[in-house]
C-alpha positions as CSV (number, residue, x, y, z in Angstrom):
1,X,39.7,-5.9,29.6
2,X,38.7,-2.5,28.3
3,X,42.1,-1.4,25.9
4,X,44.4,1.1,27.4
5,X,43.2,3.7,25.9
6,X,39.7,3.9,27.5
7,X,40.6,3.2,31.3
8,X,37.5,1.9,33.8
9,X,37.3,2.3,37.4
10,X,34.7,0.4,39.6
11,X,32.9,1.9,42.7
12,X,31.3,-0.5,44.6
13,X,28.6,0.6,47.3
14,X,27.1,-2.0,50.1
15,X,25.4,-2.5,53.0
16,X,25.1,-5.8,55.3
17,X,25.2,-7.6,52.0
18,X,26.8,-10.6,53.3
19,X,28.1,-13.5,51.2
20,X,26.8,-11.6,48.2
21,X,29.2,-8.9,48.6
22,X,31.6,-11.5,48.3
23,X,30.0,-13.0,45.5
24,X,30.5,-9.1,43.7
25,X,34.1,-8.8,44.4
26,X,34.4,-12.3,43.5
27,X,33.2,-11.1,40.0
28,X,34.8,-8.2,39.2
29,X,37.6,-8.0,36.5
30,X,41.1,-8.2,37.8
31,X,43.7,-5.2,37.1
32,X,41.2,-2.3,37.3
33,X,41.0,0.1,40.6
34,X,38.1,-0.7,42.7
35,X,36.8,1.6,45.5
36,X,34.2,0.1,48.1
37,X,31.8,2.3,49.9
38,X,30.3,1.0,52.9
39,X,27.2,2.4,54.6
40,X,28.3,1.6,58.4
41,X,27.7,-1.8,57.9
42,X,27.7,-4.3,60.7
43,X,28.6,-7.6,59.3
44,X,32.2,-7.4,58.7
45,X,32.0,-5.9,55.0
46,X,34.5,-3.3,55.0
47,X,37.1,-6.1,56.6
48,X,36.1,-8.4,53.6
49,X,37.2,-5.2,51.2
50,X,40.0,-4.8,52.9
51,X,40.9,-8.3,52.7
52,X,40.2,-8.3,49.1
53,X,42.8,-5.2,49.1
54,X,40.4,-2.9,47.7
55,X,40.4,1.0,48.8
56,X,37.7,1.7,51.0
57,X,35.4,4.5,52.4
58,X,32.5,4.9,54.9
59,X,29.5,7.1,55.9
60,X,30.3,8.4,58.6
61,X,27.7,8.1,61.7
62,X,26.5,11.8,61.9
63,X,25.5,11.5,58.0
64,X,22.8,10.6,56.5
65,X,23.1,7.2,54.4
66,X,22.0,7.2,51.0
67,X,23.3,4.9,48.2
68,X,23.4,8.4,46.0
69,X,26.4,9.5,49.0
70,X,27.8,6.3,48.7
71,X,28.3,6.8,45.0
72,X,29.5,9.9,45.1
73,X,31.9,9.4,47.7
74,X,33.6,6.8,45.6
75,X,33.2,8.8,42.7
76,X,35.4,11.2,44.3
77,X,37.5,8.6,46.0
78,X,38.7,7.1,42.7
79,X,39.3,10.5,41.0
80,X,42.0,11.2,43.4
81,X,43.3,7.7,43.3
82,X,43.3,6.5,39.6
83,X,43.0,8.6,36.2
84,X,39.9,6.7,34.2
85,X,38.0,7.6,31.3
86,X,34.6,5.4,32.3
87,X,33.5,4.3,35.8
88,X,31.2,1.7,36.9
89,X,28.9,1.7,39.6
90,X,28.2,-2.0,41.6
91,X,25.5,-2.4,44.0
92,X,26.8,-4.6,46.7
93,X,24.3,-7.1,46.0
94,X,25.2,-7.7,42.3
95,X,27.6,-9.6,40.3
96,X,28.9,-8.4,36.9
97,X,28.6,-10.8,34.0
98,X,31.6,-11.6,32.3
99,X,32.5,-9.2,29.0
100,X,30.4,-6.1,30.5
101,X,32.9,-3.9,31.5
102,X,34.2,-4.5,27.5
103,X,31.0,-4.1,25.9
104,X,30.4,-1.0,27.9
105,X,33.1,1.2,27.4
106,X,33.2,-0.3,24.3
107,X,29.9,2.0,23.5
108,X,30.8,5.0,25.7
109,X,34.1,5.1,23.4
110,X,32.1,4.4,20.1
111,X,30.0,7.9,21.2
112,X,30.6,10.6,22.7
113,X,26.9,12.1,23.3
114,X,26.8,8.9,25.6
115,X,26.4,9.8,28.9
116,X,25.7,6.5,30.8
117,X,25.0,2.6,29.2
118,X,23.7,-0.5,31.7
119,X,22.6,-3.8,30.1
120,X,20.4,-6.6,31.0
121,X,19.9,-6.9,34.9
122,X,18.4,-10.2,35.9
123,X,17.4,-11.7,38.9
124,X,19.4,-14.6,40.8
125,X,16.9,-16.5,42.6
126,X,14.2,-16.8,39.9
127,X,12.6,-19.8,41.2
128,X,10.1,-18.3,43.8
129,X,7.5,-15.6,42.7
130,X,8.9,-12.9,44.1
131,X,12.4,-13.2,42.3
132,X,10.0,-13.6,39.2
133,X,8.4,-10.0,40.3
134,X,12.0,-8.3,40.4
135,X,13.2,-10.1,37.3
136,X,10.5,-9.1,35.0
137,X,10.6,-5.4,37.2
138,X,14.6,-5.5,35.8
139,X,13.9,-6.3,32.7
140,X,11.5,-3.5,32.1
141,X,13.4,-1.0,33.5
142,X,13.5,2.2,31.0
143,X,16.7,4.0,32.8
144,X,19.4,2.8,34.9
145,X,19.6,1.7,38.2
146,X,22.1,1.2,40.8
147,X,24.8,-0.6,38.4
148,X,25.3,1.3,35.1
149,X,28.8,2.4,33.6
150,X,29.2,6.5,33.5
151,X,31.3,8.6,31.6
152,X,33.3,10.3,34.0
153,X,33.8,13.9,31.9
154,X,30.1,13.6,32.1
155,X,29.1,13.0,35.6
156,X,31.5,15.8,36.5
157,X,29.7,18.1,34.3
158,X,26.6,18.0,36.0
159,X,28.0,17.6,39.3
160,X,27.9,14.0,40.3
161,X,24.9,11.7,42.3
162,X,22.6,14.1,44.9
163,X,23.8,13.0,48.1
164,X,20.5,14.0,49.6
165,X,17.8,11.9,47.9
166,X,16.9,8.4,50.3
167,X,15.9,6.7,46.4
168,X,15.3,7.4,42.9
169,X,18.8,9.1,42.5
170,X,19.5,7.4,39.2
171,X,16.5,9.1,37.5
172,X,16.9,12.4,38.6
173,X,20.6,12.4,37.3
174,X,19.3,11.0,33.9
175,X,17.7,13.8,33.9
176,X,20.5,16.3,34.1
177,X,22.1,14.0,31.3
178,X,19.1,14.7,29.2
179,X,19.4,18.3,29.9
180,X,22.8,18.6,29.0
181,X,21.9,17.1,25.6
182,X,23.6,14.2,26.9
183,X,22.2,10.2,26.2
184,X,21.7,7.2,28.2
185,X,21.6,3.9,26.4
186,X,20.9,0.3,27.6
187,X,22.7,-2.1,26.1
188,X,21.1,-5.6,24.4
189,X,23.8,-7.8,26.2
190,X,24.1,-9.0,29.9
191,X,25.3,-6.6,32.3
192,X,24.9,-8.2,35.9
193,X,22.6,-10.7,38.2
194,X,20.7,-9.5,41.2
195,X,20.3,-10.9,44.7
196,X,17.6,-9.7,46.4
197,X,18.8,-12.2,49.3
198,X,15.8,-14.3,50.6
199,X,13.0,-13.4,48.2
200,X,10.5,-13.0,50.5
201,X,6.6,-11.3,49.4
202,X,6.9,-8.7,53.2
203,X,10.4,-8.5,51.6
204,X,9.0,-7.0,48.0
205,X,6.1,-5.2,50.1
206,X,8.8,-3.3,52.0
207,X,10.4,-2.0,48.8
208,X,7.3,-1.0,47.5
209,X,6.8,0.9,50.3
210,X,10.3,2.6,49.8
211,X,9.1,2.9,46.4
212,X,5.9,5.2,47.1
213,X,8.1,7.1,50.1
214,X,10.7,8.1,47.2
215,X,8.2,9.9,45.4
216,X,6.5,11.7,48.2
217,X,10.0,13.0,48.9
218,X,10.5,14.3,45.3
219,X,7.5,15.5,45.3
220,X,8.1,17.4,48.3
221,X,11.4,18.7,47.3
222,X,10.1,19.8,43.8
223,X,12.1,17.1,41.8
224,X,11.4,17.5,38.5
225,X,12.6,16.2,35.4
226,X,14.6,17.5,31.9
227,X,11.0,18.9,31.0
228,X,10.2,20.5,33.9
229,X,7.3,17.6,34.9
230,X,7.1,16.3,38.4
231,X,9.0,13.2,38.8
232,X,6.9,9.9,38.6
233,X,3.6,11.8,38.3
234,X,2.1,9.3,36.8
235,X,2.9,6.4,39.4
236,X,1.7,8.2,41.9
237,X,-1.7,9.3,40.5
238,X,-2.2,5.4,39.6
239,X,-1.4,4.1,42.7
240,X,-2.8,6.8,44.9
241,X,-6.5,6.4,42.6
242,X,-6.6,2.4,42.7
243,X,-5.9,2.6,46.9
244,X,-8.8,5.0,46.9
245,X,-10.4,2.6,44.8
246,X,-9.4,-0.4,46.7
247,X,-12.8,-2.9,46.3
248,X,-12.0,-2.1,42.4
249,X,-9.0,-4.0,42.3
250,X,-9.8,-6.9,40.9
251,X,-10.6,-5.2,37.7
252,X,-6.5,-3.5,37.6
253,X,-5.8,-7.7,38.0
254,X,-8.2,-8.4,35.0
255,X,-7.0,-5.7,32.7
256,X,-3.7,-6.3,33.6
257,X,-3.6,-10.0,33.2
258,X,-5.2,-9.8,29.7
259,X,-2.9,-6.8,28.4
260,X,0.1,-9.6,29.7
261,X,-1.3,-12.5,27.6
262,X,-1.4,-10.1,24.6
263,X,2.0,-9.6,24.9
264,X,2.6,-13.6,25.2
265,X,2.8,-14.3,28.8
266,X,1.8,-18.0,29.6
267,X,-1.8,-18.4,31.7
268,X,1.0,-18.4,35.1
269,X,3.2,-15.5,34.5
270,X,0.1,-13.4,33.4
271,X,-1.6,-14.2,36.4
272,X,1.6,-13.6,38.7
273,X,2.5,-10.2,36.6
274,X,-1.1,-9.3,37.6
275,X,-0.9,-9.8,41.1
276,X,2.0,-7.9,41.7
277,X,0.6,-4.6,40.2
278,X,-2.3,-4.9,42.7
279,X,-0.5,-5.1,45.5
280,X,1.9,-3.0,44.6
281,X,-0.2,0.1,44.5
282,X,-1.5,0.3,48.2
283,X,1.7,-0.8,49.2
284,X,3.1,2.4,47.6
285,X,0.5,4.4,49.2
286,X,1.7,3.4,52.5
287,X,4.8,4.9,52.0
288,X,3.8,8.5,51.0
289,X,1.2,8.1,53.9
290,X,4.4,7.3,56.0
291,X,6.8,10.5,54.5
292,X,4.2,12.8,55.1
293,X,3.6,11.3,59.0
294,X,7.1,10.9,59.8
295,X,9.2,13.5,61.4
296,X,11.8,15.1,58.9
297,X,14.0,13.7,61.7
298,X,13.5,9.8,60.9
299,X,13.0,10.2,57.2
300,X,16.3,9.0,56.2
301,X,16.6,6.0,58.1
302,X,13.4,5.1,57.0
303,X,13.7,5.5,53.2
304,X,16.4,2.8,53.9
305,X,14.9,0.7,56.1
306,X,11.1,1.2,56.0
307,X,9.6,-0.3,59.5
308,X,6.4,-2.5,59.8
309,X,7.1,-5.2,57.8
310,X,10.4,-7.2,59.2
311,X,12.2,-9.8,56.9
C-alpha cells in the first residue's frame, strides 16, 4: 500500500468484459476507493461492481461511448468521493500485478515534473500467435495506454481525457502533458496482464481496423501533437503507401523479418513479427476507407465495434 501521505484512487472502465472483469477487481489492492465505469454493458457487469461494493457510473444511452468518457467520468466521480493525490486507470480487461500501485506513486511522489508513469503490460494468453502479436505490440509501446497511474493536480490542469475521441485518447493527452512541460515515464517493473479474450487473427484484424479509423478521425478533427505535427503521420503514410503497393508486400515481410533477427528474434518470432506488420497495414487502410464512407451518424459505434469481421 501506497503510505498515507500519497493517497491513490482507482477508476476502472469496462465493457462486456466478462469473467475478466472479475479477474480485475479480483486484483485490485484492498483499502483504496475504486470507481467502475460501465459502458451500457449487457452481461451483468455493473451488478458484479456492485456486488464487489464498489461505486459505480454509466454512459448513459443518448451518449456517445468512448473509453476517454468512461475515464473521465470516474475521474470526476472519485474527485467528489475520495481526496487522492494519484489515480489509476484499469481497463476492464486487465489485472494489476502485485506491488504496482507502490512502485508507481512511489515515482510520481519521487518527481514532481511527472505527469503520468505505466509499467510493463503483457499479454495473458501468450500461447497462440495472436496473443504473441499483442504482447510484443505492449511491449513496445512508447506512451501509455488504457492503464497508467496519473497525477491528479496534473490531469486537472489540462482538463482531463477528451470525451469525444472513439481511440487514441491516451496520446493526445500525453501530448498536453508534454505541453505543459509536464513528463510521462514508463516504469522498468510490471504493471498489469492483458486479456484480449479469445485471441482470435479476425479478432486482431478488427482492432487494426479501429486502429486506422482512429487516425482518419484525428486527422479529420486536426489532432495534432505538443509540436504542432499531425498525429500518427507517419503510420498512416506507411500503411496507406504499402496498401497501394499491395503485390510489394512480401518485400515489407523480408525487410522486416531481417531488421527482427538483427535485433535477436529466433527464425519463429521473426517470421511471426513479420507477418503481422503486413497485414496490419491494409487492414488499417480499411478503416480510414470506412471513417471517410460512414455517416458521422454511425462513427461512434463503429470506432467501438468495427463491423465486417465478427468474433
Amino acid at each position: 500500500m501506497p503510505t498515507s501521505k500519497h493517497k491513490v484512487g482507482i477508476v476502472v472502465i469496462g465493457r462486456n468484459e466478462g469473467e475478466r472483469l472479475a479477474r480485475c477487481f479480483a486484483s485490485l489492492p484492498a483499502g483504496l476507493p475504486v470507481i467502475y465505469v460501465d459502458s451500457r454493458s449487457t452481461d451483468g457487469s455493473l451488478d458484479l461492481a456492485i456486488s464487489h461494493g464498489l461505486l459505480t457510473e454509466s454512459i448513459l444511452p443518448h451518449v456517445p461511448r468512448t473509453a476517454a468518457r468512461a475515464r473521465q467520468m470516474g475521474f470526476r466521480r472519485l474527485g467528489k468521493e475520495a481526496t487522492v493525490d494519484f489515480v489509476q486507470f484499469v481497463d476492464g480487461d486487465s489485472v494489476l500485478v502485485p506491488g504496482w500501485i507502490e512502485q508507481g506513486a512511489a515515482a510520481l511522489a519521487a518527481d514532481p515534473t511527472l505527469a503520468a508513469c505505466w509499467g510493463i503490460l503483457r499479454e495473458r494468453n501468450g500461447d497462440t500467435m495472436v496473443a504473441r502479436w499483442l504482447d510484443r505490440e505492449w511491449r513496445g509501446f512508447e506512451s501509455f495506454g488504457g492503464n497508467v497511474m496519473i497525477r491528479v493536480t496534473d490531469l486537472e490542469a489540462v482538463g482531463g481525457f477528451r470525451g469525444d475521441l472513439p481511440a487514441g485518447e491516451e496520446r493526445e493527452l500525453a501530448s498536453r502533458f508534454h505541453a505543459a512541460e509536464k513528463r510521462v515515464h514508463k516504469l522498468g517493473v510490471p504493471m498489469a496482464v492483458h486479456e484480449f479474450g479469445t485471441p482470435t487473427l479476425r479478432g486482431w484484424m478488427k482492432r487494426m481496423i479501429r486502429t486506422g479509423y482512429s487516425h482518419a478521425y484525428a486527422e479529420a478533427h486536426g489532432l495534432r501533437d505538443e509540436n504542432g505535427q499531425p498525429f500518427w503521420k507517419k503510420e498512416r503514410r506507411s500503411h496507406l503507401l504499402w496498401t497501394l503497393a499491395l503485390p510489394l508486400l512480401p518485400f515489407l515481410f523480408l525487410r522486416v523479418y531481417i531488421r527482427a533477427r538483427r535485433d535477436g528474434d529466433l527464425v519463429w518470432e521473426a517470421g511471426e513479427y513479420a507477418l503481422a506488420c503486413c497485414l496490419a497495414k491494409p487492414c488499417e487502410t480499411m478503416g480510414e476507407l470506412r471513417f471517410l464512407t460512414e455517416p458521422s451518424r454511425h462513427r461512434e459505434s463503429f470506432a467501438r465495434n468495427p463491423p465486417g469481421l465478427p468474433l
